[in-house]
C-alpha positions, -999 to 999 in steps of 0.1 A, spaced: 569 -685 690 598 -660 672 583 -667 636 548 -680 622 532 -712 623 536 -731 593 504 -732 569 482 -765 571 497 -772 533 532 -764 544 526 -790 573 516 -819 551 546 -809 527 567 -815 555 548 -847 567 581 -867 565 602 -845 584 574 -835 611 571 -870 621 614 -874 626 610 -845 645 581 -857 667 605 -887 671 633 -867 684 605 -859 712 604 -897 720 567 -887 701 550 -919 686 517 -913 663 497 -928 685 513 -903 715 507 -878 695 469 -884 686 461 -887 721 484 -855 729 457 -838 699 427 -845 719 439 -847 752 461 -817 755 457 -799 728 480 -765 744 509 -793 742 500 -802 710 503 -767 698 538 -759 715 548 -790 695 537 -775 661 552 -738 668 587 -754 677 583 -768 646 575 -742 624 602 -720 641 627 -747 632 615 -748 596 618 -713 595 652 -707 608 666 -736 585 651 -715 556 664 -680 571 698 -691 574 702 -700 538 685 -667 523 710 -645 505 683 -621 485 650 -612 488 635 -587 464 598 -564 468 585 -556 434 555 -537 431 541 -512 402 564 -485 404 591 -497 428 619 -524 435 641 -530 464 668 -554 461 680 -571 494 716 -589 499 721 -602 535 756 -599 537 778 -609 566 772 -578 596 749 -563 571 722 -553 542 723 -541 515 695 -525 490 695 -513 462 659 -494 453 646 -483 423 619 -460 416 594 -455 383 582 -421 381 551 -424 359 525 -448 345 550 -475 342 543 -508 362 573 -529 367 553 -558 380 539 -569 342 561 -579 318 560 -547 295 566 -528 322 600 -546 332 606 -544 295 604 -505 294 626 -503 325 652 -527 310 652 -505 276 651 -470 294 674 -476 324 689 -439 325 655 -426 318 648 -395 338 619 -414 352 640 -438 366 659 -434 397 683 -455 417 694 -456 454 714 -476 473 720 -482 510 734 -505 541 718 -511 571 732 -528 604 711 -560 613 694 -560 645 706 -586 670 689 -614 653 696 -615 616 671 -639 609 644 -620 624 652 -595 599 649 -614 568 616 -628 585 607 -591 591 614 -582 549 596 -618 539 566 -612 560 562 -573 547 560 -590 509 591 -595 499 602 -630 483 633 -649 488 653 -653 450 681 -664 439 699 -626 436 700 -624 396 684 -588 399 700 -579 424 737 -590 409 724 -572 376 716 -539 388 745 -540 413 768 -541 385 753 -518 367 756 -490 393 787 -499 413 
């Protein structure tokens, strides 16, 4: 398996598209019931292919992911060959990850508190491992808003 298993609630999201997917295995239900009890190993292959399908489908489309916790934030862009970050860094009793934190570091952006950095890394031979890698360590796929923001604001 190259990712995770998909959680029992992600699963019965995905009934719909599990079941095509068993299909595409020449799978009926009633196959796969009696594959569930009878070979269970087989049964278990079946759901990890799945879930690493699922997974790379989602991976391919991720642009941004972002890590926000109390006195940090690092900004992802998966660009074509490569990543990019932009981190910034709350010296003091701030917490970025309520709201009047956030607030304070909107309204005090060249505070001496505050610091930015930047940098570019070179994916490994599997780009979607990586952004697995950055999702499983906490951070959350977005949309890039915060990231676009505070790449404007310093480049």
């Amino acid at each position: 398996m190259k990712y995770s298993r998909l959680t029992k609630e992600q699963f019965e999201e995905l009934h719909k598209e599990f079941i095509n997917f068993l299909a595409t295995q020449t799978i009926t239900a009633d196959e796969w019931d009696k594959l569930k009890t009878e070979k269970p190993e087989v049964a278990e292959q079946e759901l990890d292919v799945f879930s690493d399908l699922v997974w790379e489908g989602v991976l391919s489309a991720v642009k941004y992911v972002e890590q926000i916790s109390e006195h940090n934030i690092h900004l992802f862009v998966f660009n074509e060959d490569h990543m990019h970050v932009i981190g910034i860094k709350i010296d003091g009793p701030i917490d970025v990850t309520t709201i009047d934190g956030f607030n304070w570091l909107r309204e005090n952006l060249m505070d001496d508190t505050v610091t930015f950095t930047q940098g570019k890394k070179d994916y490994s031979e599997d780009k979607n491992l990586d952004k697995f890698k950055l999702i499983q360590s906490g951070s959350a796929i977005t949309k890039g808003e915060l990231y676009e923001y505070f790449n404007k604001l310093i480049n």
